[in-house]
N, C-alpha and C positions, 0 to 999 in steps of 0.2 A: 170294788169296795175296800180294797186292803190299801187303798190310798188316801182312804177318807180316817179322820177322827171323830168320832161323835163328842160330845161333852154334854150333857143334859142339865141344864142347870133351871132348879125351881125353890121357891123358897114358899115352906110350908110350916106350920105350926108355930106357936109363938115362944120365943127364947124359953120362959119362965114355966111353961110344962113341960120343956127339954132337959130341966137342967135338975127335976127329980127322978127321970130315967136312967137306966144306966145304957154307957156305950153301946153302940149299935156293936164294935169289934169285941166287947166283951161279954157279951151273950150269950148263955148258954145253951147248948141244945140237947134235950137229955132224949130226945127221938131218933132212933134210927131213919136216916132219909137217902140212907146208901141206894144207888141205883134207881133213883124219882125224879122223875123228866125235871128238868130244870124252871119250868114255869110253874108247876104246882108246888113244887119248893117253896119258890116266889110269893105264892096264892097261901101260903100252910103260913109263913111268916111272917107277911105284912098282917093276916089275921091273928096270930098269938100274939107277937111281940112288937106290934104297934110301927112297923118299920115301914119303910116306903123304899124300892128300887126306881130305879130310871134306866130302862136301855129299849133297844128295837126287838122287839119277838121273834123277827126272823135270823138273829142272827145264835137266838139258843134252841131254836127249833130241836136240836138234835144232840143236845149237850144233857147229860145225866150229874145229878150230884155225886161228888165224891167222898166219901168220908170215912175214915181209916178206923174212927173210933167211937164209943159213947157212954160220957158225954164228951161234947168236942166245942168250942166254941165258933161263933160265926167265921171270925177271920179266918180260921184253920183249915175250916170247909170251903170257901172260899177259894183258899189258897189253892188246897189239893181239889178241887175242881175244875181251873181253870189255868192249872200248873203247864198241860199241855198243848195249851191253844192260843189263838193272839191276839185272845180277850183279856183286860185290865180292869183291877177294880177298884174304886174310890170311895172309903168314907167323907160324905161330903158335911153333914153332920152328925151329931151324934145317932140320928135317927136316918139319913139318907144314903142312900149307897149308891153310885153312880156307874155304869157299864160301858167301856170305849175299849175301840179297839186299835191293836199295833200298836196306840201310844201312851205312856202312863200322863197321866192328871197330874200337873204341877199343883202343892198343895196350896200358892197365893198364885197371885196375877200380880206380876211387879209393872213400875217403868220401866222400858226400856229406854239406856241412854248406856251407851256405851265408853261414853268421853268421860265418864262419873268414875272409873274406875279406873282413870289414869295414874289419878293421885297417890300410887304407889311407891312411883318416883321417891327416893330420896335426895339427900343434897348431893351426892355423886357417884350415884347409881342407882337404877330401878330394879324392877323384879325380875326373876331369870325367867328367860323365853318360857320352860314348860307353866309355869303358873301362870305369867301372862296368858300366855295361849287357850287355858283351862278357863279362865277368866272369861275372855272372849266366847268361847266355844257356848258357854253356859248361855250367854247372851244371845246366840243364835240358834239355837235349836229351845230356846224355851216355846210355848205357845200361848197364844193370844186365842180366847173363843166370844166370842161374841153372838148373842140371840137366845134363842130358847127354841129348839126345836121339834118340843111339842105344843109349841104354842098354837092357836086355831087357826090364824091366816097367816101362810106361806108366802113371800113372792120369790119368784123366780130370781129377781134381783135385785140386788142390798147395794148402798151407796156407802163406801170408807171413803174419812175424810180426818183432816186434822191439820197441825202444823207442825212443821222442821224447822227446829232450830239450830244456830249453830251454839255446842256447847259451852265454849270460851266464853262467848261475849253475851249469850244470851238474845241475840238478836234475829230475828225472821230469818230464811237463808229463801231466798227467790230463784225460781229457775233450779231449785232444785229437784231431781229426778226421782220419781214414783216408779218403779217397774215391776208388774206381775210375773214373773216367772213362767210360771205355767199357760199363761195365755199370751206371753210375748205382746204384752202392752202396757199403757201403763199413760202417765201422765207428769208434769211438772207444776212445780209449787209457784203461786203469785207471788206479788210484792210483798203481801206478808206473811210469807212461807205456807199460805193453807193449799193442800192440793186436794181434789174430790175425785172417786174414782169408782162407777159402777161396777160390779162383777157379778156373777153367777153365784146363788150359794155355792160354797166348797170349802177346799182346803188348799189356800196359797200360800207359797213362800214371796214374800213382798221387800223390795231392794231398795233403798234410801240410799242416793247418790248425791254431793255436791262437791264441784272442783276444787279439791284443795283439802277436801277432807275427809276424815276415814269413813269409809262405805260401811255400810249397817244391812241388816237382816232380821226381818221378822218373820215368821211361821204364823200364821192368822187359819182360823176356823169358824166361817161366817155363818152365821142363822138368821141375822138379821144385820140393820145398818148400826153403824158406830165408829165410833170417833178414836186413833191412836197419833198422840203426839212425838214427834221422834227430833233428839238434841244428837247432833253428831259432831265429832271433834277431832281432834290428830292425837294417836295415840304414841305416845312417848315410847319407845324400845330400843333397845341397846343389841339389839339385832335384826343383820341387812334385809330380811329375808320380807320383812310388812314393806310393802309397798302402796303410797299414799297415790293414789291416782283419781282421775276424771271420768269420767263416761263415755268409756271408748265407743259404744254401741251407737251414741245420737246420729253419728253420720247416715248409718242405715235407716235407723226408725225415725228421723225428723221428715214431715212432709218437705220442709223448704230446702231450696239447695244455693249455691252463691253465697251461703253467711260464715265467716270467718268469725272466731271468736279465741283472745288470748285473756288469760286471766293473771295479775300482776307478778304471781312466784314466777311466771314464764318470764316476762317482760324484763323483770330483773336480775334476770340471770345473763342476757346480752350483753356484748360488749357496748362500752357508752364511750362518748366523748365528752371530754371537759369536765366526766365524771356524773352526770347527769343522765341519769334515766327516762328518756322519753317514751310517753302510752303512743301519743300518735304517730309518730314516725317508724315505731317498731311494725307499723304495720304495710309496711314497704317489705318486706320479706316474706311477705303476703301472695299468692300468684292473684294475678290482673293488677297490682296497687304500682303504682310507678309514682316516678317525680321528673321531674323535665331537670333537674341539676342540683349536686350536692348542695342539701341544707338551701333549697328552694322552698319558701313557704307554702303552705298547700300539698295536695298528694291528688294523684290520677287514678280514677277508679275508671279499668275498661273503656279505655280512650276518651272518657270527660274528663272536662275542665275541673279546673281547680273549686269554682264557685258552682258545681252540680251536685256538692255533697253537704249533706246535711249535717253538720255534728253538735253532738247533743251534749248538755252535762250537763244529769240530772233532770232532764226533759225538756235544758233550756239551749236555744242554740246560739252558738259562738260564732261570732266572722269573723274571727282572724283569729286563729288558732298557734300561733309561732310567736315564741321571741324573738327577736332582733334579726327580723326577716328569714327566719326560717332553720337559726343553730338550735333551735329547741321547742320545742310546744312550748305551751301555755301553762298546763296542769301540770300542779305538782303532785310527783307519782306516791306521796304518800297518804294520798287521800281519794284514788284510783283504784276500785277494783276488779277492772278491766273492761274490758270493749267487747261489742258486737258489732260487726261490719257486714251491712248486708248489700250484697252487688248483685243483687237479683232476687227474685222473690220476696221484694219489699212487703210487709203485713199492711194491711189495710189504714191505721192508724195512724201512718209515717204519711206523708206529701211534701209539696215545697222545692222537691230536689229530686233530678231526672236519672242521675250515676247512681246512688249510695246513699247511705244513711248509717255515719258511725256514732254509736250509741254507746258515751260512757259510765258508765255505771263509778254511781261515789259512794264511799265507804260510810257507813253510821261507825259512831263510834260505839264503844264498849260499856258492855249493860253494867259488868261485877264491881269494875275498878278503874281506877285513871291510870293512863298509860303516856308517859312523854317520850317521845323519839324524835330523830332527827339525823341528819348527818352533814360532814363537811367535803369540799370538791374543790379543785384548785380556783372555780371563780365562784361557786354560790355555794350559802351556806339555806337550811331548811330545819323546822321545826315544826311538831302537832302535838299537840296534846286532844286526847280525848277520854271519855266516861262519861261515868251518869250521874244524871244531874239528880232524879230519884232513882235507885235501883231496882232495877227490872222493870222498867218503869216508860224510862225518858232520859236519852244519851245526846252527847252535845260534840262534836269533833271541830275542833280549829287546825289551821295550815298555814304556814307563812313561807316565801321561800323568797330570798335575794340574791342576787349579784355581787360581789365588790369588784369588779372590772373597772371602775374609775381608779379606785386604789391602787391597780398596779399598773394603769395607763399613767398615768402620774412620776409614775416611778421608774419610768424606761429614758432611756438615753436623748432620744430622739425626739424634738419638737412636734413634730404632725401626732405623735401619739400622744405626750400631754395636752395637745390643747385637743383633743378629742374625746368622745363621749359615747359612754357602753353600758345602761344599767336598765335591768328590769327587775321588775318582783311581780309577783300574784299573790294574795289570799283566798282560801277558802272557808266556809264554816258549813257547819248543817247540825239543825238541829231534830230531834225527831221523838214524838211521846204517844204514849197508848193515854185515850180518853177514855179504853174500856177495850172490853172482849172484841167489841165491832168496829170500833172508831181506832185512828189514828192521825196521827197531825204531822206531818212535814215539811220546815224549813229550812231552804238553802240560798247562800247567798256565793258572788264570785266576784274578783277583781283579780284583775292583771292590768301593769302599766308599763310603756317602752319609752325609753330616750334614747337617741343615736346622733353621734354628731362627727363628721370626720372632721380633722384637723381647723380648728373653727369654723367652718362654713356652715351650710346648712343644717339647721335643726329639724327632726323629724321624732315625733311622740305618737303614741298609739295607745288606745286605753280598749277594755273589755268591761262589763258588768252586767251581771245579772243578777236577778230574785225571782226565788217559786216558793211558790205555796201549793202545796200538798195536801187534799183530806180523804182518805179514803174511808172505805165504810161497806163492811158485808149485809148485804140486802136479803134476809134469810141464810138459807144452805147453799143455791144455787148458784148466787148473783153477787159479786163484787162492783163498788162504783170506785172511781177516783176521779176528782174533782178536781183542778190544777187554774193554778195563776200563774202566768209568767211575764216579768220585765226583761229585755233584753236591752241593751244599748253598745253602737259601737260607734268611736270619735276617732281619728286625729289632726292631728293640726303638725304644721311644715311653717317652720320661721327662721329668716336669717338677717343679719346684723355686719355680713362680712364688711357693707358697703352701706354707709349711712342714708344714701338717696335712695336706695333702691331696698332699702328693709322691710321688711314685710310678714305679716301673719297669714296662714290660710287655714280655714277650718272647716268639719266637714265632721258630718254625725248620722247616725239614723236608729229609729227607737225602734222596739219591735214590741208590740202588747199585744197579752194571747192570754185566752181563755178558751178550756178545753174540758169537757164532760167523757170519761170512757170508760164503756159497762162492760165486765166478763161475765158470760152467762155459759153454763155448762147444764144443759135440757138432759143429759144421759151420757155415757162410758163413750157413743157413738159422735158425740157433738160438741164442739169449745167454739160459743158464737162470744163475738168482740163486736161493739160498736160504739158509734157514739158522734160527738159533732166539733169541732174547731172554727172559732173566730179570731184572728189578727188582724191588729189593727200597724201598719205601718207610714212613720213619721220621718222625713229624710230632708235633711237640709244639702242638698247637692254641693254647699261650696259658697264660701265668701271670702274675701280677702281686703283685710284694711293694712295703712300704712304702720310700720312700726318704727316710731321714733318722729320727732317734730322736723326733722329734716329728711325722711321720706318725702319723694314724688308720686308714689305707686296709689293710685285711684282704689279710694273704695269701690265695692262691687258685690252686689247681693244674688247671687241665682232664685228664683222663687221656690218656696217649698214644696215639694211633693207630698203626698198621703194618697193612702191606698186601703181598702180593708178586702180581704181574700177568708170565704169560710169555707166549710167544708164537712161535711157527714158522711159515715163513712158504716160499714155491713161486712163483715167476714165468716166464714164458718169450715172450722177443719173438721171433716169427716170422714172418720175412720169407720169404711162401707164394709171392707174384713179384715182381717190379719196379714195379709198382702198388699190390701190397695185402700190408700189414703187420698184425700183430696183436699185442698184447701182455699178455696174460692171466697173472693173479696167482691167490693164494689167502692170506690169513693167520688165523689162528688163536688167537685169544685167548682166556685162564681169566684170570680174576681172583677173588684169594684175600682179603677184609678178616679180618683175624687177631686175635685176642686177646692180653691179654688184657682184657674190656670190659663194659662195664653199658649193657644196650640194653633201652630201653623199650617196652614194649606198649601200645596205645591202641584207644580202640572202635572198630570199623568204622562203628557205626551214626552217627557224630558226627566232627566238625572236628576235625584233630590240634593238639590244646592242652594245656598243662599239667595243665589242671582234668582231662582227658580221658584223663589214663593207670589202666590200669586194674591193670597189672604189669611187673615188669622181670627180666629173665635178666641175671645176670651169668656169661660164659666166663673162666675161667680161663687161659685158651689154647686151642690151633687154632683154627678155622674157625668164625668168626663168620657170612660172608655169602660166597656163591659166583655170578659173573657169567662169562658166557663168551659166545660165540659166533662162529662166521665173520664175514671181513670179505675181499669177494670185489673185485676192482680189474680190470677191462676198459678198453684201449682199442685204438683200430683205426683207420687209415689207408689213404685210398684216393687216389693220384698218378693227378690225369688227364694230366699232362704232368711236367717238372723245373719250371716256375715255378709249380704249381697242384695242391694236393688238399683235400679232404675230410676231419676228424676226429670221434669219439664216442667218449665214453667213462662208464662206469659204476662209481663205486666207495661203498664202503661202508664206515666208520669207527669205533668206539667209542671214547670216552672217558671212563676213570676218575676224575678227578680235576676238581677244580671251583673257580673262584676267584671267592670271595665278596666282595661289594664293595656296599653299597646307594645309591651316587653315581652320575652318568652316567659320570665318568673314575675310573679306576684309581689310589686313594690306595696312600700308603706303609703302610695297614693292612690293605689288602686280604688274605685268608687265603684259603692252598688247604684244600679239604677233599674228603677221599678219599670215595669212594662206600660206603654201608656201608648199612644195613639197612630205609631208611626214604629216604634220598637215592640214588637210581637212577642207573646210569653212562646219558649221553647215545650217543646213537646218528647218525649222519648219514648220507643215503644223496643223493648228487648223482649227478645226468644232465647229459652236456654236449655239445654239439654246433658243429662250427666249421669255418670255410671259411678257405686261407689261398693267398694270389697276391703273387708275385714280380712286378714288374714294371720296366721302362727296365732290362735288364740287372744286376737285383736294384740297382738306387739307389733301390727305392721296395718295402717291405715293407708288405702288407696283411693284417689280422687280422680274424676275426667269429665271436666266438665266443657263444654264451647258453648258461645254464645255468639248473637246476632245483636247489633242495636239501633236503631236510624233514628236520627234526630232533626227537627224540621224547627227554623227559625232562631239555631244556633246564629250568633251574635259575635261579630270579627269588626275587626276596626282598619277601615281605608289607608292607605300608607302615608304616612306624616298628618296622620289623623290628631287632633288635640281635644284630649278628654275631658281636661279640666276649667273648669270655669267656662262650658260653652253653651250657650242658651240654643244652639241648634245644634244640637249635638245627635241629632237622627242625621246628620247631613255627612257624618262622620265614621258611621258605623254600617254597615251593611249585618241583613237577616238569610244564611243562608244554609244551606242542609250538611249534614254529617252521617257520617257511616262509620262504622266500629265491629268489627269482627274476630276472633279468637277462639284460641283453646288453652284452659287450665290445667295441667298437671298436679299433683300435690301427694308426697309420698311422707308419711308421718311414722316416727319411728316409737315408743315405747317402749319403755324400758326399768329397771330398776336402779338400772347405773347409767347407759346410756339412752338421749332422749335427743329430738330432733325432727327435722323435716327438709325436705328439697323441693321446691317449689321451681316449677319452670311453667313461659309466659310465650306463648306463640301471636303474635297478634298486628291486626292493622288498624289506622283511623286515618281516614279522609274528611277534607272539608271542600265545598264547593260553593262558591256565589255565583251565582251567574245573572246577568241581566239583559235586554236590550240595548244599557249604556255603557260603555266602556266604562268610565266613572264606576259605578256600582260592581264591576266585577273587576275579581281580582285570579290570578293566572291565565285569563279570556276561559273565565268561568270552566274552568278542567278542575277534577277532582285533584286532590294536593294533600299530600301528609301536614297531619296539623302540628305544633308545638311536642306533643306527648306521646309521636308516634316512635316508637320503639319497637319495633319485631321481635326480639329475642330478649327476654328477662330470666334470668337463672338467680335463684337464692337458695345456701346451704346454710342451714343454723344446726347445730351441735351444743350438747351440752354436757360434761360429764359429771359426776358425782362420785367423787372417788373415795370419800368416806362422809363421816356426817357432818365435819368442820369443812374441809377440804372440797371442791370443785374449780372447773373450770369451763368455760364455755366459747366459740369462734364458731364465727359467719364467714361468709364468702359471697362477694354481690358483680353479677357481669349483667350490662346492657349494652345495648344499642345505643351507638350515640344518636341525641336528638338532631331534630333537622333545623338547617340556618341558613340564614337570605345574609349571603356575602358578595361583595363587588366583583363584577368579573372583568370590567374597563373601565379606563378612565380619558379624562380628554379636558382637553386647557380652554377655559371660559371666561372671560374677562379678566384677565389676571390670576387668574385662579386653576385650580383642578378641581375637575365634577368626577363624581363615579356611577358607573351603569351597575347597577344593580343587579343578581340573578333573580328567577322565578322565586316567587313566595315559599321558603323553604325546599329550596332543591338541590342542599348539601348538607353534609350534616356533619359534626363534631366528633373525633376519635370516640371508639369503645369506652366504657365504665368499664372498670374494674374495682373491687378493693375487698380487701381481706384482714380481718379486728382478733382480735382474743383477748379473753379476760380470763381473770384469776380472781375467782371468791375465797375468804375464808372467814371462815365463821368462828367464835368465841368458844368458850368451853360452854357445857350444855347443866353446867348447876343449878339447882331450881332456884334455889335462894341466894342470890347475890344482887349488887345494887343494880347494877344496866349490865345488859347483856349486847355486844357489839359486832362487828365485823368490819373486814376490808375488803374491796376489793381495787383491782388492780388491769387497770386496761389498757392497750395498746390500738392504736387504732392507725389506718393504713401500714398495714407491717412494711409490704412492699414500697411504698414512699411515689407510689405512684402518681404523675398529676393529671388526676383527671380533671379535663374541660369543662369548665362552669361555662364558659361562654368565647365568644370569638369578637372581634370586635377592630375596629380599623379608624389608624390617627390623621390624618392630612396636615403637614404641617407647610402649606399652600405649594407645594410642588410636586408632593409625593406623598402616596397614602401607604402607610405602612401596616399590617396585619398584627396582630397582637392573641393571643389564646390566655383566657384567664384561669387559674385554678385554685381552687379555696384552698386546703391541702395539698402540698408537693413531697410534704415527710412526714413519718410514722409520727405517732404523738402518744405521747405516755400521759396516764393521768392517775394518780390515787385518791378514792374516794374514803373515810370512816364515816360509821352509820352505829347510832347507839337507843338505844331500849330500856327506858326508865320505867 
């Protein structure tokens, strides 16, 4: 009981006969009531003097009045009553007096917002630690009571609920963390910061967490359900000692395991190239995340392919995620607020994609005020501006970011560089408005565009675009909906002019439209059910190519168009069965429809699928060319031996429709998707994963172990001197064959106040295997063979230090496995010529990765009032000047083939980047 608060709150009597009473504290008592059980006290003076108390009987049972003198007034008696016990009393109005115990009755009930009393700051200097500190303190030990506990019906369990925002901007904070203290649970907040959370009557200390901003504490005393809204914000001090940290604990208490998550202050503190801050590439320093070769477009999650990941932004997804083949992402990282990467224990809501699902989350802009930022890099320069459009209301964020690389290609000595060509940009915007308490609206839009052109010859462009539309809507207390539209489109086109007959355009596109319905439903403390349905509809013009220019010979040529539509419904529910053991069990549902309308070929069974080999063709007019479906089931589960220590597994199962052809180790700018359709099978992937996770030094040292299993069936490889492009038989080209993937994850995470970091190490293998009855259709005579991404050993060290509040600096360190490579092992003279024998399908492989970056931030002076507040930072990249191998590669110059090793990088590279804040 000495742990509990009582607070009895009633409201009785009406203002206007209170207010010809005198004080209930000013009362006189001209009775001796020395030594009178405490309850007939009670009974003697709600009958004289019109008073009313509120407390529990049993806990004056045995308490006598005290009273020194007479006459004496109420509060005196009072006082020396319960002077020596750890009972507290409250005048609640002039007529009420309320009875609690161990803790005194705050005489209001404020908000809580802790970011509200930053503003103490002046222009260059704030307030000294002890009053800050007092400041704060005040904040967390006030109380919050809620209900009426002598009200007639009790339940056993009351629902807190409300929303988190962040202070600054005023905007929802999502995914921010709910934790009860005393019952070691707790929950996170949706997309519009509201989190719901059953408990036991009582008295809890309740924890408001979000990355990036200052943690919060409430003291809560529930009698019934109710609502408390909590603003959190980064609190400004002029000493080292506050430390602004994340939620060290999720590793332990999240059911899911496999999910990587960095949020943008992380991301920008790495060292960059060219001064450029990449969201997706930084997630290479990731354990399981590889890349087949420096600044190769795409990334490998746990031995898939480049085209087995999902990536999202803003719920819409990207096919080609890189700049200018892969020195950069796509996004500009000042409209990124970081990523979640999930390589296992994908949620039920995610499909499409059999590796991963990285999910970028984009910034709203700023509720108070408009903000412009930007900065400069030796080849791109970037701008955003954002605010509100009405405040508090409806914010609007725009992003632009470009290249000038033509500019200084222009300007170099050397021919082949001027007439060459290097320039990308992207924009972003989003806009986003409350329609009310329940409703809200979100718009975003995207573009990114590429040109490359080496020293006149071929031209190669690549464009992105997307639009969503966003409506969300709380459905009562329990039930959120969001409602989504999405456009996606991705194009390019390849044209050259080196040679007037032979000039030519080729183009190549495919639309992606999605419409998707998904419910949160929270039934009680024990259950967080997700469901909901997806239809896309996909448009794909495989490739056409016409002549370019009147003296072109190059044949028009039109491939027929594809369409497909792929739905999908989907059931999840994590359930926390007790304080140890979690569950979180899915189901999704997929049909997939290849549509008409199409000319699809028949071939022998008895024999190799080849041209020579068809024996007839169906052409559909429309509907239903080819039908693929079935379950894809997502388990995982969570066992807490302790709050620093548990156990995870988990089981899920994937399909994917869609395939990206490519017959190079890296992902060119011609690489083509091609839909699954009658002869090309959708891939399948089913991983098993199992993981141990320990807190430890008072969470400043996070540890991770995780391995996992993955087999994938009707993985998709292309025959050797296979031709992807413009081929109407293009099953004739590519073989469907199985895959295996195997691993263990390390991940040691450092926190700190000054130092921060992690070491990531990557044990692992991946096989591929075709095999067939036809020599044709298989490739090493059908033996398992390391695929493009197979790498055994991944080690990554990232560091950061923060050596005062301007001043830091941060350096990585990256060792791999070189990848595997199909190099000539003989050669021999063929009609005038030299041919080479070729080795087995990747049965060598390219030197070690190495490389080693450091950067140097610094930051501006910290005045509150001045016009843009700036920084530098300063990066080095390859300190060592090491060349590491992009690739291997052999010339014949018709007698002799000679060997060649390419490396993007052979020397350090210094870059300064300014970044400024209007």
């Amino acid at each position: 009981m000495k742990q509990a608060l009582l607070f009895l709150w009633v409201f009785l009597a009406s203002a206007g006969s209170l207010l010809a009473q005198t004080s209930a504290r000013e009362i006189m008592l001209e009775k001796d009531y020395n030594g009178l059980p405490f309850t007939e006290f009670v009974q003697a003076l709600e009958s004289e003097h019109h008073v009313r108390f509120y407390y529990f009987t049993g806990w004056v049972a045995d308490i006598q009045v005290k009273q020194a003198q007479v006459p004496a007034t109420l509060s005196e008696v009072l006082q020396s009553t319960f002077a020596d016990t750890d009972y507290r009393y409250y005048f609640h109005t002039d007529r009420q007096i309320i009875l609690t115990f161990d803790k005194q009755v705050q005489s209001e009930i404020r908000w809580i917002d802790p970011a509200a009393e930053q503003d103490v700051a002046q222009q260059n200097s704030v307030a000294p630690a002890s009053v800050m500190a007092q400041q704060m303190e005040s904040f967390e030990t006030e109380w919050i009571v809620i209900g009426n506990p002598n009200a007639p019906e009790q339940k056993p369990k009351v629902t807190l609920s409300g929303y988190v925002y962040n202070a600054d901007t005023g905007r929802p904070l999502p995914d921010a963390i709910v934790y009860v203290e005393e019952l070691q649970t707790g929950t996170t907040s949706d997309s519009l910061g509201y989190y719901e959370v059953t408990l036991p009557q009582g008295r809890y200390r309740i924890l408001y967490q979000s990355v990036g901003l200052k943690e919060s504490s409430q003291h809560v005393q529930l009698f019934a359900g109710g609502q408390i809204d909590i603003r959190l914000g980064a609190l400004i001090l002029n000493f080292e000692e506050v430390v602004v940290r994340a939620n060290r604990k999720e590793q332990i208490r999240s059911v899911q395991m496999g999910v990587e998550a960095l949020k943008l202050e992380t991301i920008k503190e790495l060292p960059t190239l060219l001064g450029e801050v990449d969201v997706v590439r930084s997630a290479l320093l990731l354990p399981g995340v590889q890349t087949v070769g420096e600044f190769s477009a795409g990334i490998n999650v746990r031995g898939g392919g480049a085209d087995q990941n999902l990536i999202l932004l803003n719920g819409a997804p990207v096919y080609n995620a890189s700049h200018l083949f892969g020195f950069s992402s796509s996004f500009s990282p000042d409209v990124i607020e970081g990523f979640e990467l999930y390589k296992s224990s994908i949620p039920a809501k995610y499909g499409g994609r059999i590796s991963s699902v990285l999910d970028l989350e984009m910034k709203e802009g700023t509720m108070d005020r408009w903000i412009l930022k930007g900065g400069i890099s030796p080849v791109t320069s970037r701008i955003t501006l954002e605010g509100p459009i009405v405040k508090d209301r409806s914010t609007l964020i725009i992003s632009g970011r470009s290249t000038y690389s033509n500019y200084i290609l222009q300007r170099l000595n050397r021919a082949e560089f001027r007439n060459s060509k290097a320039d990308y940009y992207d924009v972003t915007a989003r806009y986003k408005t409350s329609l009310g308490q329940n409703d809200h609206l979100d718009v975003s839009t995207y573009l990114s565009n590429d040109a490359f052109r080496l020293n006149g010859d071929t031209t190669f462009r690549y464009q992105n675009r997307n639009v969503v539309l966003n409506y969300q809507r709380a459905i009562g207390e329990k039930m959120f909906a969001t409602y989504t539209g999405i456009f996606s489109q991705y194009n390019f086109n390849v044209n050259s002019e080196a040679h007037a007959r032979t000039a030519f355009d080729l183009n190549y596109r495919i639309d992606h439209s999605q419409g998707r319905a998904h419910f949160s439903y929270a039934p009680s403390d024990k259950h967080q059910v997700n469901f909901g349905l997806d239809v896309i509809h996909y448009n794909l013009d495989p490739g056409h190519i016409e002549p370019r220019g009147d003296e072109s010979i190059i044949l028009r040529r039109q491939l027929d168009r594809e369409r497909a539509l792929e739905g999908s419904i989907y059931l999840s529910d994590e359930w926390t069965i007790s304080e140890r053991f979690s569950v979180q069990a899915g189901l999704r549902w997929t049909n997939y429809w290849y549509l008409g309308p199409q000319l699809v070929y028949q071939y022998r069974d008895d024999a190799p699928r080849t041209e020579a080999n068809i024996i007839d063709s169906t052409y559909y007019d429309g509907g239903v060319v080819q039908h693929y479906g079935g379950p894809e089931y997502r388990l995982s589960m969570r066992y807490s031996f302790s709050v620093n220590t548990s156990i995870k597994a988990a089981v899920n199962r994937n399909r994917q429709y869609l395939s990206m052809l490519f017959n190079s180790a890296t992902v060119s700018p011609t690489a083509t998707w091609k839909l699954s359709d009658s002869h090309i099978l959708p891939q399948t992937g089913d991983q098993f994963s199992l993981g141990f996770f320990h807190n430890m030094y008072d969470d400043k040292l996070e540890f991770s172990l995780e391995g996992y299993y993955k087999i994938i069936r009707n993985m998709v490889d292309y025959k050797a001197g296979a031709e992807l492009l413009l081929n109407d038989h293009l099953e004739t080209d590519v073989v469907n064959g199985d895959g295996r993937a195997y691993g263990i994850e390390v991940l040691l995470k450092k926190n700190g106040r000054k130092l921060n970091g992690w070491l990531s190490y990557t044990l692992s293998k991946t096989r591929f295997r075709a095999d067939s009855p036809y020599p044709e259709d298989r490739i090493n005579n059908g033996e398992w063979f390391p695929t493009n991404v197979d790498k055994p050993h991944d080690l990554s060290l990232v560091a950061y230090y923060k050596a005062s509040r301007r001043f830091s600096f941060s350096t990585n360190v990256s060792y791999s496995t070189g990848r595997p490579v199909t190099v000539p092992v003989a050669k021999y003279d063929f009609i005038n010529g030299v041919r080479l024998q070729y080795s087995r399908r990747n049965e060598f492989r390219v030197p070690d990765y190495f490389r080693w970056d450091l950067s140097i931030n610094l930051e501006g002076n910290h005045k509150i009032k001045k016009l843009a507040h700036s920084s530098w930072s300063l990066s080095l990249y390859n300190i060592t000047g090491r060349k590491n191998v992009y690739s291997v590669f052999f010339v014949s110059d018709g007698s002799e083939a000679r060997g060649y090793k390419l490396a993007i990088f052979g020397k350090p590279f210094l870059t300064l980047t300014y970044n400024f804040r209007i």
